[in-house]
SEKE-718576 format. One record per residue (C-alpha): x, y, z. Coordinates in pm, 1 decimal. Layout:
BEGIN
      east     north        up
         X         Y         Z
...
***
This chain:
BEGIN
      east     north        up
   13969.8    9238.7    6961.3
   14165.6    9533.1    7047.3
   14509.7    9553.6    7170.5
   14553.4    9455.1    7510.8
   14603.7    9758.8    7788.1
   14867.2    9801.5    7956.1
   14794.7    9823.4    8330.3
   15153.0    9937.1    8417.5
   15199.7   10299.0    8451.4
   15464.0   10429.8    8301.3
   15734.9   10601.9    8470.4
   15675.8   10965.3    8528.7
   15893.5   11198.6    8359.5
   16212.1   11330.7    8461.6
   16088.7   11685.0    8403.7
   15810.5   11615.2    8678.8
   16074.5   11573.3    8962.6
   16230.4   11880.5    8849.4
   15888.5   12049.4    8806.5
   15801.5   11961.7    9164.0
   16145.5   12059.3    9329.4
   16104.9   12388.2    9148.9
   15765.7   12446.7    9307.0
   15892.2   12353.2    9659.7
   16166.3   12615.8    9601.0
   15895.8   12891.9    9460.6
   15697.6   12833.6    9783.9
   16005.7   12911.2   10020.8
   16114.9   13198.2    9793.7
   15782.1   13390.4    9744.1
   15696.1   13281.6   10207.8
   15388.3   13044.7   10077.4
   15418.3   12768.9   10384.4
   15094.4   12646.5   10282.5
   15247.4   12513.5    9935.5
   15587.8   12420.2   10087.8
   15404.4   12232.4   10342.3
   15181.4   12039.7   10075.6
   15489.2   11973.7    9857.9
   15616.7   11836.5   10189.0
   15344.2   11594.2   10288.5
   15366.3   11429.6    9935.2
   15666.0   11299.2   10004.0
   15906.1   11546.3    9847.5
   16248.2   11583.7    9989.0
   16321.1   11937.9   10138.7
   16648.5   11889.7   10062.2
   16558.9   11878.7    9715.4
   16773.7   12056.9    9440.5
   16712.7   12229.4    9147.0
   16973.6   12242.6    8874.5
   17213.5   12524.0    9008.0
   17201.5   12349.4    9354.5
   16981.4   12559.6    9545.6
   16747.7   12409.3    9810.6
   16434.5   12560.6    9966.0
   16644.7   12676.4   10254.9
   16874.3   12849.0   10047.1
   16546.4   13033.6    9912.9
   16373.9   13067.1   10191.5
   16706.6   13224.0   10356.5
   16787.3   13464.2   10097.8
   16500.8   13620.2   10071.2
   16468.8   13662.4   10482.6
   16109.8   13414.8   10540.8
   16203.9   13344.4   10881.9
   15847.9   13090.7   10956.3
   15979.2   12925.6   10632.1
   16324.0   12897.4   10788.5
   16178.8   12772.6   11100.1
   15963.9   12503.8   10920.7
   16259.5   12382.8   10709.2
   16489.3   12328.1   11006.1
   16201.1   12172.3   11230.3
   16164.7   11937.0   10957.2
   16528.9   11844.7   10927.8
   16649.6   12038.8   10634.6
   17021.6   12038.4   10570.2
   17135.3   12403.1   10710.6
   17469.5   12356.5   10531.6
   17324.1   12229.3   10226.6
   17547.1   12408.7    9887.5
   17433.1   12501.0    9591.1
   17702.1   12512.7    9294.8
   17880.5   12752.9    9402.4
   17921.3   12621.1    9726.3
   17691.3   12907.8    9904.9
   17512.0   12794.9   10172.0
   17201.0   12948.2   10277.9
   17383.2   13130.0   10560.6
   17589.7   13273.7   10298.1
   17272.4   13428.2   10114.6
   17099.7   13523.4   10429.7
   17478.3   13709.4   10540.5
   17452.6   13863.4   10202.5
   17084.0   14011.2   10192.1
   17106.1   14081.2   10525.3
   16842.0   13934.0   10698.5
   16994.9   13906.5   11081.8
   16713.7   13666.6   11219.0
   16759.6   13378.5   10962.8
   17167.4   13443.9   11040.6
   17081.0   13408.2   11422.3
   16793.1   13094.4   11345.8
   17065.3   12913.5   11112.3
   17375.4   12934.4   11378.9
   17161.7   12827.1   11619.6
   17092.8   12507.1   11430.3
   17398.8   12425.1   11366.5
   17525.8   12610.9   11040.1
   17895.8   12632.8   10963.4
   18008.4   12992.8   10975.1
   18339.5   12920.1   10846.0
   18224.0   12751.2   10526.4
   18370.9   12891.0   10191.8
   18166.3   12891.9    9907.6
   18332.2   12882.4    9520.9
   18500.3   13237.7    9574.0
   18662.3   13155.0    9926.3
   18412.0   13338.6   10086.7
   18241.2   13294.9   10417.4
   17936.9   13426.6   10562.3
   18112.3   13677.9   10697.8
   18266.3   13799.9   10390.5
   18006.2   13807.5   10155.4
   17807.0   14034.4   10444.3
   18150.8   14293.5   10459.1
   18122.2   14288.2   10097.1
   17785.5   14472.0   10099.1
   17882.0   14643.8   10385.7
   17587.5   14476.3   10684.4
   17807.4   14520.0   10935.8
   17480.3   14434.1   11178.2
   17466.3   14152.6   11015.9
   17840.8   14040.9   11135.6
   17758.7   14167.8   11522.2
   17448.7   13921.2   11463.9
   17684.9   13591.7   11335.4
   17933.5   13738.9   11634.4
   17648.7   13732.1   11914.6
   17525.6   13372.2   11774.7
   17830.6   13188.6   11770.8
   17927.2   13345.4   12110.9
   17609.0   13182.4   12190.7
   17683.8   12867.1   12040.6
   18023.7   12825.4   12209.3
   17823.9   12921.7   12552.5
   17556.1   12663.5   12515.9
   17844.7   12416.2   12431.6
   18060.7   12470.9   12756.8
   17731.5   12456.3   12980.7
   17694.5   12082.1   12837.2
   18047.3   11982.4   12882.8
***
Protein backbone atom coordinates (compact mmCIF):
# COMPACT_ATOMS: atom_id res chain seq x y z
CA UNK A 1 0.00 0.00 0.00
CA UNK A 2 1.00 3.41 -0.80
CA UNK A 3 1.35 6.29 1.42
CA UNK A 4 -1.73 7.71 2.54
CA UNK A 5 -2.92 11.25 0.73
CA UNK A 6 -3.19 14.00 2.25
CA UNK A 7 -6.62 15.59 1.70
CA UNK A 8 -5.60 18.93 3.33
CA UNK A 9 -4.51 21.55 1.01
CA UNK A 10 -1.76 23.20 1.80
CA UNK A 11 -1.59 26.77 2.43
CA UNK A 12 -1.12 28.87 -0.62
CA UNK A 13 1.95 30.74 -0.89
CA UNK A 14 2.75 34.03 0.34
CA UNK A 15 3.94 35.07 -3.11
CA UNK A 16 0.26 34.34 -4.42
CA UNK A 17 -1.29 37.17 -2.24
CA UNK A 18 1.31 39.39 -3.46
CA UNK A 19 0.90 38.06 -7.03
CA UNK A 20 -2.80 38.82 -6.89
CA UNK A 21 -2.56 42.38 -5.22
CA UNK A 22 -0.08 43.16 -7.95
CA UNK A 23 -2.57 42.21 -10.64
CA UNK A 24 -5.42 44.24 -9.00
CA UNK A 25 -2.98 47.21 -9.08
CA UNK A 26 -1.91 46.45 -12.98
CA UNK A 27 -5.66 46.53 -13.81
CA UNK A 28 -6.24 50.11 -12.22
CA UNK A 29 -2.91 51.34 -13.64
CA UNK A 30 -3.15 50.16 -17.33
CA UNK A 31 -7.83 51.35 -16.99
CA UNK A 32 -8.69 47.36 -17.38
CA UNK A 33 -12.12 47.47 -15.07
CA UNK A 34 -12.91 44.21 -16.41
CA UNK A 35 -9.77 42.60 -14.49
CA UNK A 36 -10.06 44.94 -11.45
CA UNK A 37 -13.59 43.98 -11.25
CA UNK A 38 -12.80 40.09 -11.43
CA UNK A 39 -9.95 40.49 -8.91
CA UNK A 40 -12.75 42.16 -6.95
CA UNK A 41 -15.47 39.53 -7.00
CA UNK A 42 -12.89 36.88 -5.74
CA UNK A 43 -12.74 38.32 -2.73
CA UNK A 44 -9.64 40.48 -2.94
CA UNK A 45 -9.40 43.55 -0.85
CA UNK A 46 -9.23 46.88 -2.91
CA UNK A 47 -7.46 48.23 -0.35
CA UNK A 48 -4.86 45.84 -0.98
CA UNK A 49 -1.07 46.83 -0.90
CA UNK A 50 1.78 45.98 -2.65
CA UNK A 51 5.18 46.29 -1.05
CA UNK A 52 5.90 50.13 -1.44
CA UNK A 53 2.30 50.79 -0.15
CA UNK A 54 0.49 51.65 -3.14
CA UNK A 55 -3.19 50.66 -3.55
CA UNK A 56 -5.25 50.40 -6.75
CA UNK A 57 -6.53 53.87 -6.09
CA UNK A 58 -3.28 55.27 -5.85
CA UNK A 59 -2.80 53.64 -9.47
CA UNK A 60 -5.75 54.19 -10.81
CA UNK A 61 -5.36 58.04 -9.65
CA UNK A 62 -2.03 58.65 -10.93
CA UNK A 63 -2.40 57.66 -14.03
CA UNK A 64 -5.92 59.81 -14.45
CA UNK A 65 -8.64 56.41 -15.06
CA UNK A 66 -11.44 58.31 -13.81
CA UNK A 67 -14.30 54.97 -14.35
CA UNK A 68 -11.55 53.15 -12.34
CA UNK A 69 -11.64 55.92 -9.74
CA UNK A 70 -15.30 55.87 -9.73
CA UNK A 71 -15.48 52.02 -9.27
CA UNK A 72 -12.91 52.05 -6.43
CA UNK A 73 -14.75 54.67 -4.39
CA UNK A 74 -18.31 53.10 -5.15
CA UNK A 75 -16.88 50.07 -3.75
CA UNK A 76 -15.51 51.64 -0.60
CA UNK A 77 -11.88 52.04 -1.28
CA UNK A 78 -9.88 54.02 1.23
CA UNK A 79 -9.44 57.62 -0.63
CA UNK A 80 -6.75 58.50 1.94
CA UNK A 81 -5.12 55.28 1.80
CA UNK A 82 -0.74 56.01 1.91
CA UNK A 83 1.67 54.34 0.38
CA UNK A 84 5.30 54.56 2.04
CA UNK A 85 5.87 57.65 1.52
CA UNK A 86 2.81 58.77 2.86
CA UNK A 87 1.32 59.96 -0.76
CA UNK A 88 -2.05 59.54 -1.08
CA UNK A 89 -3.66 59.06 -4.29
CA UNK A 90 -4.78 62.72 -4.30
CA UNK A 91 -1.25 63.52 -4.02
CA UNK A 92 -0.40 61.53 -7.36
CA UNK A 93 -3.47 62.63 -9.15
CA UNK A 94 -2.33 66.65 -7.91
CA UNK A 95 0.99 65.69 -9.30
CA UNK A 96 0.13 64.23 -12.90
CA UNK A 97 -2.42 66.48 -13.17
CA UNK A 98 -5.43 64.85 -13.84
CA UNK A 99 -8.22 67.59 -12.49
CA UNK A 100 -11.28 65.11 -12.61
CA UNK A 101 -9.85 62.38 -10.26
CA UNK A 102 -8.71 65.70 -7.94
CA UNK A 103 -12.45 66.89 -8.16
CA UNK A 104 -13.95 62.85 -7.84
CA UNK A 105 -11.48 62.27 -4.73
CA UNK A 106 -12.49 65.68 -2.70
CA UNK A 107 -15.75 64.94 -3.30
CA UNK A 108 -15.45 61.64 -1.48
CA UNK A 109 -13.98 62.73 1.19
CA UNK A 110 -10.06 62.96 0.60
CA UNK A 111 -7.89 64.99 2.93
CA UNK A 112 -6.36 67.90 1.07
CA UNK A 113 -4.20 68.86 3.82
CA UNK A 114 -2.46 65.51 4.18
CA UNK A 115 1.45 65.54 4.06
CA UNK A 116 3.10 62.83 2.59
CA UNK A 117 7.04 61.83 3.68
CA UNK A 118 8.41 65.26 2.24
CA UNK A 119 5.74 67.57 4.04
CA UNK A 120 3.99 67.93 1.04
CA UNK A 121 0.34 68.29 0.28
CA UNK A 122 -1.66 67.93 -2.71
CA UNK A 123 -1.31 71.20 -3.32
CA UNK A 124 2.33 71.32 -3.25
CA UNK A 125 3.37 68.55 -5.14
CA UNK A 126 0.85 70.14 -8.08
CA UNK A 127 2.92 73.89 -7.63
CA UNK A 128 5.91 71.83 -7.89
CA UNK A 129 5.18 70.85 -11.52
CA UNK A 130 3.66 73.93 -12.05
CA UNK A 131 -0.61 72.63 -12.74
CA UNK A 132 -1.77 75.54 -11.50
CA UNK A 133 -5.41 74.23 -13.03
CA UNK A 134 -5.00 71.64 -11.11
CA UNK A 135 -4.94 73.91 -7.71
CA UNK A 136 -8.16 76.13 -9.09
CA UNK A 137 -9.68 72.44 -9.41
CA UNK A 138 -8.74 71.29 -5.42
CA UNK A 139 -9.86 75.24 -4.73
CA UNK A 140 -13.40 74.86 -6.54
CA UNK A 141 -13.87 71.24 -4.78
CA UNK A 142 -13.25 72.02 -1.36
CA UNK A 143 -15.28 75.29 -1.76
CA UNK A 144 -17.74 72.75 -2.71
CA UNK A 145 -17.20 70.57 0.07
CA UNK A 146 -17.46 73.29 2.73
CA UNK A 147 -20.87 74.38 0.76
CA UNK A 148 -22.46 70.99 0.82
CA UNK A 149 -21.42 70.88 4.57
CA UNK A 150 -23.20 74.20 5.73
CA UNK A 151 -26.45 73.22 3.66
CA UNK A 152 -26.60 70.03 6.11
CA UNK A 153 -25.94 71.86 9.25
Amino acid sequence: MGAPVNSAEPPPPQDAAAETVDALLEAARYDDIDDLMSIASAGVSLDSKDSEGRTALHMASANGHLDIVDYLIRNGADVNAYNLEKNTPLHWASLNGHIEVVKRLILSGADISSLNSHEKSPVDEAVSRGKMDVIDAINEAAAQVDLARTQVS
